[in-house]
mmCIF file of the N, C-alpha and C atoms, coordinates in Angstrom:
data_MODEL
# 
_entry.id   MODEL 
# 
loop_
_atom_site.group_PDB 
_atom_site.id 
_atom_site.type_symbol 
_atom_site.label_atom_id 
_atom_site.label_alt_id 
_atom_site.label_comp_id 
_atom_site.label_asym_id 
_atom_site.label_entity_id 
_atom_site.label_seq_id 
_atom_site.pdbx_PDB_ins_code 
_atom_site.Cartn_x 
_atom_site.Cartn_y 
_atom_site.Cartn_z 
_atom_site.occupancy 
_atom_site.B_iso_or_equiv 
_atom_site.pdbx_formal_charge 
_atom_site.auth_seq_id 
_atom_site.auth_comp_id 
_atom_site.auth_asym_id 
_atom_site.auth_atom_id 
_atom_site.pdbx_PDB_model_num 
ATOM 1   N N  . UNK A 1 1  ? 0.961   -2.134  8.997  1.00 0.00 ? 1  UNK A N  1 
ATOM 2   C CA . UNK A 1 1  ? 0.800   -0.871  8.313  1.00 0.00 ? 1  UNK A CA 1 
ATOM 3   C C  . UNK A 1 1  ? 1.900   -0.729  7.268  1.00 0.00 ? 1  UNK A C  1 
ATOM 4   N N  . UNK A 1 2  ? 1.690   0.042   6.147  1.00 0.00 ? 2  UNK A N  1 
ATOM 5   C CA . UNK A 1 2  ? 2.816   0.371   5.261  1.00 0.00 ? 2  UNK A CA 1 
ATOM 6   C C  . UNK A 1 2  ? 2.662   2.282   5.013  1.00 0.00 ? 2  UNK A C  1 
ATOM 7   N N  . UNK A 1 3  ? 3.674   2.652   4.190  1.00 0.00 ? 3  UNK A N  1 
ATOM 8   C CA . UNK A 1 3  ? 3.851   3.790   3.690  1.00 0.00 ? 3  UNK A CA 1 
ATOM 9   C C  . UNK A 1 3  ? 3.514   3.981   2.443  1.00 0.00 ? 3  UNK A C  1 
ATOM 10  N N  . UNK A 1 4  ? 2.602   4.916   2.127  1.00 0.00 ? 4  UNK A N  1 
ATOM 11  C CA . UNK A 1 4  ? 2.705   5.429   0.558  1.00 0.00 ? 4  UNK A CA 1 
ATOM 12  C C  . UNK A 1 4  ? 2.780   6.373   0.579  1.00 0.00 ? 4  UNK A C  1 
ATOM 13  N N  . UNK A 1 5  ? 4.060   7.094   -0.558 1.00 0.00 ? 5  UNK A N  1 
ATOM 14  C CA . UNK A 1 5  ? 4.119   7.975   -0.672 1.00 0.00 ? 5  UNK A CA 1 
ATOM 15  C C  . UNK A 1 5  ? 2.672   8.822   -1.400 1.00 0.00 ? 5  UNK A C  1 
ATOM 16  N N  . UNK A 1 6  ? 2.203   10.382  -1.160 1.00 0.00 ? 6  UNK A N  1 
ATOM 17  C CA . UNK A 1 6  ? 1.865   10.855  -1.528 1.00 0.00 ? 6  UNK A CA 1 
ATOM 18  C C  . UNK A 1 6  ? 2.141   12.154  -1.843 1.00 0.00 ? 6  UNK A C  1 
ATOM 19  N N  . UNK A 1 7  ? 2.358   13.114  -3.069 1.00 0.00 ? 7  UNK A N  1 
ATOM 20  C CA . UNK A 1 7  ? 2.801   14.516  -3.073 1.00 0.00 ? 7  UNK A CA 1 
ATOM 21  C C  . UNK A 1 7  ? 1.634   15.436  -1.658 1.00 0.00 ? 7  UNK A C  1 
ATOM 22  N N  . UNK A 1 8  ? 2.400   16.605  -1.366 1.00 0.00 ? 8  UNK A N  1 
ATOM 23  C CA . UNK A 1 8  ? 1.454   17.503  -0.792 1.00 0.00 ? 8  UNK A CA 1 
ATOM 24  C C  . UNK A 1 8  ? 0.197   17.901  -1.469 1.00 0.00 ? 8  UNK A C  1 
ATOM 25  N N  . UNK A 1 9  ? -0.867  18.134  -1.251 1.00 0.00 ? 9  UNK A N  1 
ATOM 26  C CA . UNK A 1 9  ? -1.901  18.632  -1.574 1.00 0.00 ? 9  UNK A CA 1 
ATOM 27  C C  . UNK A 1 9  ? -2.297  17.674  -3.161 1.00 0.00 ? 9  UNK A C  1 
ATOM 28  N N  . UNK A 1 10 ? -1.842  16.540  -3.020 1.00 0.00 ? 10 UNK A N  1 
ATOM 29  C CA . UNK A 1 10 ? -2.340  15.857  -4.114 1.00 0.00 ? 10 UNK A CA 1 
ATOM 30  C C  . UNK A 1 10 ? -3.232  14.663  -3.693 1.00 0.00 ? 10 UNK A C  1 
ATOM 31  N N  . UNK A 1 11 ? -4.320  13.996  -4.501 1.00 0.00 ? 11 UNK A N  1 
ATOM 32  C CA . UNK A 1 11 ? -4.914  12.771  -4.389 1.00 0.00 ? 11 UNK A CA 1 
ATOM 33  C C  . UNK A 1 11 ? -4.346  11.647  -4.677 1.00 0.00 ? 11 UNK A C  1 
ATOM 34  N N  . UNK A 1 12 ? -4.619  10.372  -4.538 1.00 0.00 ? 12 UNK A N  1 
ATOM 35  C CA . UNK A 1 12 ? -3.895  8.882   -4.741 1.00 0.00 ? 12 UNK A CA 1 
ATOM 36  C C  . UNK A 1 12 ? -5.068  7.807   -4.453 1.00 0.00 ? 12 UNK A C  1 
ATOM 37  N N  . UNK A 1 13 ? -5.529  7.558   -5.423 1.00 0.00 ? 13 UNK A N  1 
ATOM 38  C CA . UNK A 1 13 ? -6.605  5.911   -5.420 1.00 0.00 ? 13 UNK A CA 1 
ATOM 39  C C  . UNK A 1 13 ? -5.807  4.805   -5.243 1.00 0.00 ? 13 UNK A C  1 
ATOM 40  N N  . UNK A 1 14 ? -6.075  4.585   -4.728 1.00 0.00 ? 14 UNK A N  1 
ATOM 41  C CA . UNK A 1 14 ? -5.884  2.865   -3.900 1.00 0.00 ? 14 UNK A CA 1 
ATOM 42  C C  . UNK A 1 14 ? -7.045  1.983   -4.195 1.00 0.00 ? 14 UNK A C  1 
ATOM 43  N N  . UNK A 1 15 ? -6.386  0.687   -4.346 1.00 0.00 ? 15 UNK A N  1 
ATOM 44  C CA . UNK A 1 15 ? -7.514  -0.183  -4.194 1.00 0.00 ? 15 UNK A CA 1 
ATOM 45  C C  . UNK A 1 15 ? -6.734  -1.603  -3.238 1.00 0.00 ? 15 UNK A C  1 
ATOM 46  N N  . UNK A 1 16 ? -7.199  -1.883  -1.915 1.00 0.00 ? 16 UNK A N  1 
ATOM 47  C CA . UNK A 1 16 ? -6.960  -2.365  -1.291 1.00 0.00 ? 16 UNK A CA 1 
ATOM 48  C C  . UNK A 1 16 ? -7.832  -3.552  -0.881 1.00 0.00 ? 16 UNK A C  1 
ATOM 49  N N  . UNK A 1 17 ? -7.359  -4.713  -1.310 1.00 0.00 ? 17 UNK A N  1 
ATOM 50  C CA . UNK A 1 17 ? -8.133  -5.732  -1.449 1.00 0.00 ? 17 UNK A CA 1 
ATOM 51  C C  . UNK A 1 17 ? -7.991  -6.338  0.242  1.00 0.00 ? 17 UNK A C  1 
ATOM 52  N N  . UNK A 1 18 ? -9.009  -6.788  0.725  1.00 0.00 ? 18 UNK A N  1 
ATOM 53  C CA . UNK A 1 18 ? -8.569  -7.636  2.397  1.00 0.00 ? 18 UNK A CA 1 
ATOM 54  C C  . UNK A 1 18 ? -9.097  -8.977  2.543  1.00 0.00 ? 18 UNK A C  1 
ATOM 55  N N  . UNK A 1 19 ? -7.842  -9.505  3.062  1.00 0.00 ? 19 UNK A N  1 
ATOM 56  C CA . UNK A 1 19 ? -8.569  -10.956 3.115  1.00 0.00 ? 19 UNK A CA 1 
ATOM 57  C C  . UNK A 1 19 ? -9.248  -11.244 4.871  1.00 0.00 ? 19 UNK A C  1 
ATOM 58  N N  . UNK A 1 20 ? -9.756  -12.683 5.064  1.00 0.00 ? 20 UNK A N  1 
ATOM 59  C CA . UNK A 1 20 ? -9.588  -12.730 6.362  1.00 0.00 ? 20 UNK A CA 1 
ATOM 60  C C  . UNK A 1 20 ? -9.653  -14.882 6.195  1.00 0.00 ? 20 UNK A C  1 
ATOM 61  N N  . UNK A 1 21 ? -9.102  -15.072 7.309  1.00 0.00 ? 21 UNK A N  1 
ATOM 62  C CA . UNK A 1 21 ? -8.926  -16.965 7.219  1.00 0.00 ? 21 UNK A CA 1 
ATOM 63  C C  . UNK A 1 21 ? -10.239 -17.246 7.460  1.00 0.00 ? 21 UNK A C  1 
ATOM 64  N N  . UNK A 1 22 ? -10.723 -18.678 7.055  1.00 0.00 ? 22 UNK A N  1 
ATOM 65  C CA . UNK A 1 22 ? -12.150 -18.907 6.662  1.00 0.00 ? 22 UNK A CA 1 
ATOM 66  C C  . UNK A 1 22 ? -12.204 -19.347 8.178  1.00 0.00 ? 22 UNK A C  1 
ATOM 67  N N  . UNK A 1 23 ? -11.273 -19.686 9.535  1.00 0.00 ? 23 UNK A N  1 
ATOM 68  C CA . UNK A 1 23 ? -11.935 -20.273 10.647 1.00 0.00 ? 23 UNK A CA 1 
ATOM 69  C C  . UNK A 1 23 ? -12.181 -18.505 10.916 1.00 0.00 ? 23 UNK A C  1 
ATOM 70  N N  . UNK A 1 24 ? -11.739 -17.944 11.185 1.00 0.00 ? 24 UNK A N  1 
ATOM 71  C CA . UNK A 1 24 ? -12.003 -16.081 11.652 1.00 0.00 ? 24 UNK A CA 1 
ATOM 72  C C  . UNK A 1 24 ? -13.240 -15.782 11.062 1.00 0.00 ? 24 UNK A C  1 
ATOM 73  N N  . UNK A 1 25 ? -13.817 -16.728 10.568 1.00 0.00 ? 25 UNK A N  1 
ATOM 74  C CA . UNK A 1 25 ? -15.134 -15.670 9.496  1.00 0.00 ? 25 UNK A CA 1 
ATOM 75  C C  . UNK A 1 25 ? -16.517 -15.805 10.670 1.00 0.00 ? 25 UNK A C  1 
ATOM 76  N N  . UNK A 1 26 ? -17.193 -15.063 11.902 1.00 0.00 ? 26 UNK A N  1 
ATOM 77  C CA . UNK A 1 26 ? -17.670 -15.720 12.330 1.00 0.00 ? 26 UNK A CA 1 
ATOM 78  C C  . UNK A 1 26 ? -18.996 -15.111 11.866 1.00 0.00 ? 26 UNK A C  1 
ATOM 79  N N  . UNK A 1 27 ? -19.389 -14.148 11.361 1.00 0.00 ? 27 UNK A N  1 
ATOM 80  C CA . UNK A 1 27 ? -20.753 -13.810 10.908 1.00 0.00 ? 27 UNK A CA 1 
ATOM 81  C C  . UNK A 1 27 ? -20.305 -13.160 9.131  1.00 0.00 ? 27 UNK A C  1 
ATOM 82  N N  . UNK A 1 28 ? -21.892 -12.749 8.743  1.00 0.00 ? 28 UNK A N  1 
ATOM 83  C CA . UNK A 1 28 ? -21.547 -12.272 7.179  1.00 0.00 ? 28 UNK A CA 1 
ATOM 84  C C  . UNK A 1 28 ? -21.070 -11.398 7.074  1.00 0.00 ? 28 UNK A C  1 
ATOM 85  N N  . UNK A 1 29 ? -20.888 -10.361 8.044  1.00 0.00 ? 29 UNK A N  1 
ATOM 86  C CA . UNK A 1 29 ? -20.155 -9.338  8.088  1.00 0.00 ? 29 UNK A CA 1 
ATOM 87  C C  . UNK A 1 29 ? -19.621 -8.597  9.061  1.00 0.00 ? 29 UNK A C  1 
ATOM 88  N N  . UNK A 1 30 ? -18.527 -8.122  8.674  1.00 0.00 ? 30 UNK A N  1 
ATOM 89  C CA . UNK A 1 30 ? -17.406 -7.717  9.998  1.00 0.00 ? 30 UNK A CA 1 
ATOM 90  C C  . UNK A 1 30 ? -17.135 -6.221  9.427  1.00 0.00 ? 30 UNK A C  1 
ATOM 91  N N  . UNK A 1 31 ? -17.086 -5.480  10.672 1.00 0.00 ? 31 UNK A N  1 
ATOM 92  C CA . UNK A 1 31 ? -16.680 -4.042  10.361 1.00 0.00 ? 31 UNK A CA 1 
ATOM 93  C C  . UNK A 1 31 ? -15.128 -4.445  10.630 1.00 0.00 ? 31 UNK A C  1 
ATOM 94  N N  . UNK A 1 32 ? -14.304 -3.090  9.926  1.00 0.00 ? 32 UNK A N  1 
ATOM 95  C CA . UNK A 1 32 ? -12.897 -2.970  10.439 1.00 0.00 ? 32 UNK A CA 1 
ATOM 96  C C  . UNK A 1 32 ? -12.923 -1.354  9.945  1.00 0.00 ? 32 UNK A C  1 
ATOM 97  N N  . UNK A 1 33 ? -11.477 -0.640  10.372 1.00 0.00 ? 33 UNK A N  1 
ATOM 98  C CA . UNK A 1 33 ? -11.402 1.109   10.042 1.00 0.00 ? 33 UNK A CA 1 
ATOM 99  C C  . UNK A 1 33 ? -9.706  0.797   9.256  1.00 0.00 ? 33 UNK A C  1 
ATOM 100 N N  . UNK A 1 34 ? -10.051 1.844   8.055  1.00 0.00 ? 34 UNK A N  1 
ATOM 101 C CA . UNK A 1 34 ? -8.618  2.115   7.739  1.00 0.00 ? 34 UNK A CA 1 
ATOM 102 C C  . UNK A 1 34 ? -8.221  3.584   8.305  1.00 0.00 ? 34 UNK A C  1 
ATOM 103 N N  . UNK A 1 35 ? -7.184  3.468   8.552  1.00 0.00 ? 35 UNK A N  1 
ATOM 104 C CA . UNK A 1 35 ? -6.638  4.778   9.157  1.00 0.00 ? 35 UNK A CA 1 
ATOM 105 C C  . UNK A 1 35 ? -5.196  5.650   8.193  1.00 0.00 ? 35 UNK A C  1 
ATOM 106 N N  . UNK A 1 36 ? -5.739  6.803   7.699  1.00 0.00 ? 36 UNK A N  1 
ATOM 107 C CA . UNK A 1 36 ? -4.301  7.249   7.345  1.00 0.00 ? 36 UNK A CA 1 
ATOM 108 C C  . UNK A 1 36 ? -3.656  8.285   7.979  1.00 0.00 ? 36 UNK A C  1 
ATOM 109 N N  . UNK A 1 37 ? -2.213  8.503   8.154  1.00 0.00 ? 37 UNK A N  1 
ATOM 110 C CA . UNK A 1 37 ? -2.086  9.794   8.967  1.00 0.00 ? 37 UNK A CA 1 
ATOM 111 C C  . UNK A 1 37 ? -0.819  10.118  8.258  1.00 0.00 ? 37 UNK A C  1 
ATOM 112 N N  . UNK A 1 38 ? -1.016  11.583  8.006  1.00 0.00 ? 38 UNK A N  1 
ATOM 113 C CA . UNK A 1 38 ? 0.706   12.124  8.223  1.00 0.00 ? 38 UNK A CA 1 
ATOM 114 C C  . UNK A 1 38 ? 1.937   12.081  9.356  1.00 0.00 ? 38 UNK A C  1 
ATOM 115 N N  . UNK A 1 39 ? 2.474   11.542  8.888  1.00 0.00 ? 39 UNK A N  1 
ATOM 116 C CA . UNK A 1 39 ? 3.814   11.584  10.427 1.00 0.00 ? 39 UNK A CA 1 
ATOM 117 C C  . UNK A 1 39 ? 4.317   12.766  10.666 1.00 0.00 ? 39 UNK A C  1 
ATOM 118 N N  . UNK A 1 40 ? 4.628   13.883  9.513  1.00 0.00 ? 40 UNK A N  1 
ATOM 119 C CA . UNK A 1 40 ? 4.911   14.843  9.451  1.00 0.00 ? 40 UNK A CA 1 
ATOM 120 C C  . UNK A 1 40 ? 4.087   16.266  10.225 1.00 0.00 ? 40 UNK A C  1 
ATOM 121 N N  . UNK A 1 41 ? 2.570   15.924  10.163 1.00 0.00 ? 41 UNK A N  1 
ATOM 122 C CA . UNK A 1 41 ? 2.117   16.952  10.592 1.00 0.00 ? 41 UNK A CA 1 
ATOM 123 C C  . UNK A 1 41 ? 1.068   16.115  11.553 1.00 0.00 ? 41 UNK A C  1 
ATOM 124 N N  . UNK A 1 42 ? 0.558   14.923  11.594 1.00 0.00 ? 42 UNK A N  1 
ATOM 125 C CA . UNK A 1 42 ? 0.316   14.066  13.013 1.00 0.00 ? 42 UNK A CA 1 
ATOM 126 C C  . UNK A 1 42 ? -1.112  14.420  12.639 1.00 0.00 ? 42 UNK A C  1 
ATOM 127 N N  . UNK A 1 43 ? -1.569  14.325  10.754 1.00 0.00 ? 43 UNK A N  1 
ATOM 128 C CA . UNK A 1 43 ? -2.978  14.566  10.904 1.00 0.00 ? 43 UNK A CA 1 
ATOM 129 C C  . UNK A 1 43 ? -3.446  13.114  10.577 1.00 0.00 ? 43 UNK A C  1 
ATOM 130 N N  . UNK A 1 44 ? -4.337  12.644  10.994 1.00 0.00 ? 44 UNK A N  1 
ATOM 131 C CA . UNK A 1 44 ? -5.074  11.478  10.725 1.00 0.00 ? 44 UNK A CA 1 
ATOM 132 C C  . UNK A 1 44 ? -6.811  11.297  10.317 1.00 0.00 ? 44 UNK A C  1 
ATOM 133 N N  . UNK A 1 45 ? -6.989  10.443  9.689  1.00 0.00 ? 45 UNK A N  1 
ATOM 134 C CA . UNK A 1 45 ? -8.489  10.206  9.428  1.00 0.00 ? 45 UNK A CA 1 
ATOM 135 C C  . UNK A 1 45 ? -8.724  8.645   9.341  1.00 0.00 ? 45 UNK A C  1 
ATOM 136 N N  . UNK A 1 46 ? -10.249 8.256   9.474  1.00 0.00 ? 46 UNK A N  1 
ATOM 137 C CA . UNK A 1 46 ? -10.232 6.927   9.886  1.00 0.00 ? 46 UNK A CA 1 
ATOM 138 C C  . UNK A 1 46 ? -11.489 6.485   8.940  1.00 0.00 ? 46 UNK A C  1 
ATOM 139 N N  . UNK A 1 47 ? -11.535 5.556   8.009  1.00 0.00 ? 47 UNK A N  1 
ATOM 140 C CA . UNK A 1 47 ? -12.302 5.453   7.288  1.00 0.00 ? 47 UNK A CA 1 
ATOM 141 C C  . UNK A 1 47 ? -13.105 3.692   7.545  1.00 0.00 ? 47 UNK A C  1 
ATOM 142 N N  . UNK A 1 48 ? -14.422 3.730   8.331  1.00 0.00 ? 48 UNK A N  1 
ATOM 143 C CA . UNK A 1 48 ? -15.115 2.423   8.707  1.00 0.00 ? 48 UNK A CA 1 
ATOM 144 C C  . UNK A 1 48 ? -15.478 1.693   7.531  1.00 0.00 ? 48 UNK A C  1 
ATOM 145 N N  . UNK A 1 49 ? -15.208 0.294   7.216  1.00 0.00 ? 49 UNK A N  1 
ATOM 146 C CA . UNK A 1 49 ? -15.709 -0.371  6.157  1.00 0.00 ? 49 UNK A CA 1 
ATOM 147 C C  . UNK A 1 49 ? -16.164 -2.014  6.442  1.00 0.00 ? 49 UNK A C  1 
ATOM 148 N N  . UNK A 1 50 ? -16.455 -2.188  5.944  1.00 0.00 ? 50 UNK A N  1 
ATOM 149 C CA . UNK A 1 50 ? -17.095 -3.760  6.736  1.00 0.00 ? 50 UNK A CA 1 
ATOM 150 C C  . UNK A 1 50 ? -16.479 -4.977  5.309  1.00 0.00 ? 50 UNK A C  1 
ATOM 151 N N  . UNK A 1 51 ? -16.437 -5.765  5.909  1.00 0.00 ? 51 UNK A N  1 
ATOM 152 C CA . UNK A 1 51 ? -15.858 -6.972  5.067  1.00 0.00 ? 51 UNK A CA 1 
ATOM 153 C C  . UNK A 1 51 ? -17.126 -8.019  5.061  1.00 0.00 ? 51 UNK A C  1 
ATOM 154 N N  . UNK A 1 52 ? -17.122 -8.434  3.826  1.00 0.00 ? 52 UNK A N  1 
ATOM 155 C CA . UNK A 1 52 ? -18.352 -9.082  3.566  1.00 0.00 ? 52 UNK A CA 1 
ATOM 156 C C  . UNK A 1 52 ? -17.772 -10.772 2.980  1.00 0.00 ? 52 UNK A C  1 
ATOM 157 N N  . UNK A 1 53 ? -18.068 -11.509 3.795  1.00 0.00 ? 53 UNK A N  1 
ATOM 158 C CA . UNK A 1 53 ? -17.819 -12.542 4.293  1.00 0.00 ? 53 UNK A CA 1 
ATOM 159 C C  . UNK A 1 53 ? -18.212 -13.823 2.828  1.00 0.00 ? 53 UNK A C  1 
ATOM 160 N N  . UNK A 1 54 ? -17.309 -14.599 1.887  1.00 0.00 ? 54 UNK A N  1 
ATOM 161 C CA . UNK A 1 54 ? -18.125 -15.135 0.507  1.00 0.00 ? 54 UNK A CA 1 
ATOM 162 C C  . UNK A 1 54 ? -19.233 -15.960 1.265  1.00 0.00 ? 54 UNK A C  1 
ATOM 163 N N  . UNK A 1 55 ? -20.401 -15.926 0.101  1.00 0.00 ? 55 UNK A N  1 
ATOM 164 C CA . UNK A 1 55 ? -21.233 -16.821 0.703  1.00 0.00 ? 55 UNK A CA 1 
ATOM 165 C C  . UNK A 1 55 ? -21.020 -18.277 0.610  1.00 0.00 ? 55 UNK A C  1 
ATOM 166 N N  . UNK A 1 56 ? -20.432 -18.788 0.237  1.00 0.00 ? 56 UNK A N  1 
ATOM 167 C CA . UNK A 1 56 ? -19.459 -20.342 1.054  1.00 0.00 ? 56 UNK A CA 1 
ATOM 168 C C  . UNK A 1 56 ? -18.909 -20.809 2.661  1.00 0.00 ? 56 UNK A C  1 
ATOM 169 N N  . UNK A 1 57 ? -18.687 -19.214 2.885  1.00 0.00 ? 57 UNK A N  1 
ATOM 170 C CA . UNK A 1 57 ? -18.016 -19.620 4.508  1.00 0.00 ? 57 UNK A CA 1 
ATOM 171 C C  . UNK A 1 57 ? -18.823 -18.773 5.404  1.00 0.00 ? 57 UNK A C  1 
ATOM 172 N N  . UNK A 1 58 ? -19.872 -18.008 5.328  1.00 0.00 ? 58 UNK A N  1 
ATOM 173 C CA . UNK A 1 58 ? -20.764 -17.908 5.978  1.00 0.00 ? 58 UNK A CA 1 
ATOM 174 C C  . UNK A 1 58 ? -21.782 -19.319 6.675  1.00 0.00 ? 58 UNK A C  1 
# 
């Protein structure tokens, strides 16, 4: 996990690229969740996204 800063009550785009090793690849697609939370006020949200596997190592 890392930290980004964000102001209060402001937005921040990210673009977060993910890899995974080609023996780990075992179908075309894999779910995973990003999770962000405040430490400060202990709010969190969890966002499901699936990783789509190149078609070479499928």
């Amino acid at each position: 996990s890392f930290a980004i800063p964000v102001e209060p009550d402001r937005l921040k785009t990210l673009k977060v690229f993910v890899r995974q090793p080609a023996d780990q690849i075992h179908a075309p697609a894999q779910t995973f969740k990003f999770r962000a939370e405040d430490k400060a006020s202990f709010e969190s949200n969890e966002y499901a996204a699936t990783f789509n596997a190149p078609e070479a190592a499928k």
